[in-house]
SEFI-482032 format. One record per residue (C-alpha): x, y, z; residue number from 0. Coordinates in steps of 0.05 Angstrom, whole numbers. Layout:
% residues N
r east->X; north->Y; up->Z; num->NUM
...
% end
This chain:
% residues 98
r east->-789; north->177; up->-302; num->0
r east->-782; north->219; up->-234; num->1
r east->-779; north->145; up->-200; num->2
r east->-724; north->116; up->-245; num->3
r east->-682; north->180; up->-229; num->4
r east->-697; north->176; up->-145; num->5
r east->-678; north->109; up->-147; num->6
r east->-613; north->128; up->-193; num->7
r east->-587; north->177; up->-145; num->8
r east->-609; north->129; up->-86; num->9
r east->-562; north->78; up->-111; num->10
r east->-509; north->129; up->-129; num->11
r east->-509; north->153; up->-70; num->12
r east->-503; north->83; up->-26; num->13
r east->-445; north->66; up->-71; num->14
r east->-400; north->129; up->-56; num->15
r east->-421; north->111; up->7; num->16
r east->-394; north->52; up->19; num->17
r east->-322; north->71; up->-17; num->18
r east->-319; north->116; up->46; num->19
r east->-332; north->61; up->91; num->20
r east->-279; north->7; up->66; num->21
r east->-231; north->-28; up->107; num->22
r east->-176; north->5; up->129; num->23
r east->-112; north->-9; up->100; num->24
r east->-61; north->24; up->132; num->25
r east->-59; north->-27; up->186; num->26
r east->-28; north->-93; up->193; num->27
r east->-83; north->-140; up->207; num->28
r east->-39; north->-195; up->234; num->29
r east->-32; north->-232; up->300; num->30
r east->14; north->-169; up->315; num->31
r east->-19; north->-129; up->281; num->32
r east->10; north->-51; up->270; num->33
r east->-1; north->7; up->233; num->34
r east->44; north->7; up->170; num->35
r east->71; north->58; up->187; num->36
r east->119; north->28; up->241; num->37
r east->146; north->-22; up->193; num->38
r east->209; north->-12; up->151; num->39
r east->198; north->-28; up->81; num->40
r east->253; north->-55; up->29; num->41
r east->255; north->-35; up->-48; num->42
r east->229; north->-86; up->-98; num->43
r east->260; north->-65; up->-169; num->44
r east->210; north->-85; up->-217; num->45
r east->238; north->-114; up->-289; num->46
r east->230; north->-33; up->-320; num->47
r east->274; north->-11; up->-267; num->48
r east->234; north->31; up->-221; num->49
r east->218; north->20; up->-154; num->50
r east->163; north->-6; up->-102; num->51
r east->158; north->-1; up->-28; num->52
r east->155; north->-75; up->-5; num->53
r east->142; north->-100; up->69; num->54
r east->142; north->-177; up->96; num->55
r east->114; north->-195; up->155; num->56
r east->116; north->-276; up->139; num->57
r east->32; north->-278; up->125; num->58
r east->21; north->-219; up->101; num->59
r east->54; north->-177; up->43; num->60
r east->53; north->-103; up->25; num->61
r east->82; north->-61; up->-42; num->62
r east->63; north->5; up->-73; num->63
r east->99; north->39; up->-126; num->64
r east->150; north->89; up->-102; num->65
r east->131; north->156; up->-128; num->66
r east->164; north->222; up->-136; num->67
r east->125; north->282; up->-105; num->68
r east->100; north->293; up->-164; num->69
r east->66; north->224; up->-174; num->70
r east->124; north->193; up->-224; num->71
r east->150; north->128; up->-201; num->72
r east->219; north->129; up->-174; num->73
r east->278; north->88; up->-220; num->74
r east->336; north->97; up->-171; num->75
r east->375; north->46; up->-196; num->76
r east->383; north->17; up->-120; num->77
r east->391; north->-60; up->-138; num->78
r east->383; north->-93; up->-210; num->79
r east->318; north->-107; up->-242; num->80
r east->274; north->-164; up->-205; num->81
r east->318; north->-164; up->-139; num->82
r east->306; north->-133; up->-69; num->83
r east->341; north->-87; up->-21; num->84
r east->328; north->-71; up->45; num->85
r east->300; north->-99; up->112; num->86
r east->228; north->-119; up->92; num->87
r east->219; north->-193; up->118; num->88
r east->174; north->-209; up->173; num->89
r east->152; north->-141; up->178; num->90
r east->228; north->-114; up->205; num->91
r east->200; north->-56; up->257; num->92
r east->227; north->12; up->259; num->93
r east->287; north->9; up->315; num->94
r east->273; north->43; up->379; num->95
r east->313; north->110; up->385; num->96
r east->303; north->124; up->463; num->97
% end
């Protein structure tokens, strides 16, 4: 019994492990590849009306729900159900200010 429950934990362990260890997916992993971060996303409006951060760069394609601060999705009402707003293709890039 004291085996079965050492090798539990051992394999409980390795898998919370290697969550931690995932790939990381706030980059871009492209030919010019980015961080996310420096990419302006459009706003997909999904059939219920609410809206997901969507960004194009031509292989790759990124959307999350848009969420208020309190983790409700967004329903802004920016474009009509199933269309898109907003520079997102080919991973548009966040305009130099200087």
């Amino acid at each position: 019994m004291k085996t079965v429950k050492i090798a539990l934990l051992v394999s409980a362990t390795s898998l919370v492990g290697a969550c931690a260890i995932g790939p990381d997916k706030s980059r871009d992993r492209g030919i010019d590849s980015k961080h996310l971060s420096e990419l302006v996303a459009g706003i997909w409006v999904d059939p219920n009306g609410c809206d997901h951060w969507i960004i194009d760069d031509g292989v790759e394609g990124y959307m999350s729900p848009r969420l208020d601060p309190y983790g409700k999705p967004v329903c802004s009402g920016a474009a009509p159900p199933t269309y898109v707003v907003g520079p997102f293709k080919r991973g548009s890039t966040v305009p130099d200010l200087l």
